[in-house]
C-alpha positions in Angstrom: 12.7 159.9 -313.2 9.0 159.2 -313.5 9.7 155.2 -314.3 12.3 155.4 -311.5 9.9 156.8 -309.0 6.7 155.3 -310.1 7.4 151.6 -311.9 10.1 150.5 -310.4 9.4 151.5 -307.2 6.6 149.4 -307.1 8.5 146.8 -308.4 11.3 147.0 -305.4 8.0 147.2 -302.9 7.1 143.7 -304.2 10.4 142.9 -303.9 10.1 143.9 -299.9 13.9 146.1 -300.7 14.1 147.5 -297.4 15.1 151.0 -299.0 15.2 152.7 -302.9 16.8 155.9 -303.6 16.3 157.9 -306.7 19.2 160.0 -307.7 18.6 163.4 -309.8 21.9 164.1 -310.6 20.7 167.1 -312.5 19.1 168.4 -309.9 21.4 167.1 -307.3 18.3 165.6 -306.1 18.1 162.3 -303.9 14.8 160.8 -303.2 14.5 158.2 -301.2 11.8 155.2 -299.8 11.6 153.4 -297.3 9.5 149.7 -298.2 7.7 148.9 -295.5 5.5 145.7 -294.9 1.9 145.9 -296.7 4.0 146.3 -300.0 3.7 150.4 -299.9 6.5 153.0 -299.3 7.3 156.3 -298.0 9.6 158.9 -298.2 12.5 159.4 -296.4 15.5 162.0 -295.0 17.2 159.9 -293.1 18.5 156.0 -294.3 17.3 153.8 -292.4 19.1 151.4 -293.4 22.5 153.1 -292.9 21.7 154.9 -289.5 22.8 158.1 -289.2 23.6 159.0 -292.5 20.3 161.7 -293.7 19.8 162.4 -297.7 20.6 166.1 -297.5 24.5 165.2 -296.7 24.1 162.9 -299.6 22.9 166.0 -301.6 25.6 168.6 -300.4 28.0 165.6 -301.6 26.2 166.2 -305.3 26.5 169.2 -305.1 29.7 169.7 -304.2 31.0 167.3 -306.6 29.6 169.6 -309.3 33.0 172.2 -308.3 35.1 170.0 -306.5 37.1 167.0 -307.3 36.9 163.7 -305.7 39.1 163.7 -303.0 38.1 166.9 -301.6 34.1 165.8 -302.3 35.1 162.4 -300.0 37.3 164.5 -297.1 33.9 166.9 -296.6 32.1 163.6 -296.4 34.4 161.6 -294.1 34.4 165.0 -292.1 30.8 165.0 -291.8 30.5 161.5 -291.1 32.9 162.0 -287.6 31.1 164.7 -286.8 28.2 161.7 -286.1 
């Protein structure tokens, strides 16, 4: 995680990737960046590059996936998505 958020992040920022996300699946844990212009970052909760769609549903899908199977992990998500 610490290469992920440190290292290669700075990597993608010199790369000018619009966004990075970080995925603790342990933690069920989704960081993510947004790269903006002067080759710096900051965090996000809501892509920007997917409008609409914020890092805690992302999350609650981890989560959920944890008890869950698939298809009932991707009907919560397509119900959350219509709910948009």
């Amino acid at each position: 995680m610490a290469d992920d958020i440190g290292e290669k992040r700075l990597l993608y920022e010199e790369l000018k990737v619009a966004e990075y996300w970080v995925v603790d699946v342990q933690k069920s844990q989704i960081i993510a960046f947004a790269i903006i212009a002067d080759n710096g970052s900051r965090r996000l909760v809501q892509s920007e590059v997917l409008p609409g769609l914020t890092i805690a549903v992302l999350e609650e899908a981890l989560r959920r996936s944890r008890t869950e199977d698939q298809a009932q992990v991707g009907a919560w998500l397509l119900a959350q998505f219509q709910q948009q």
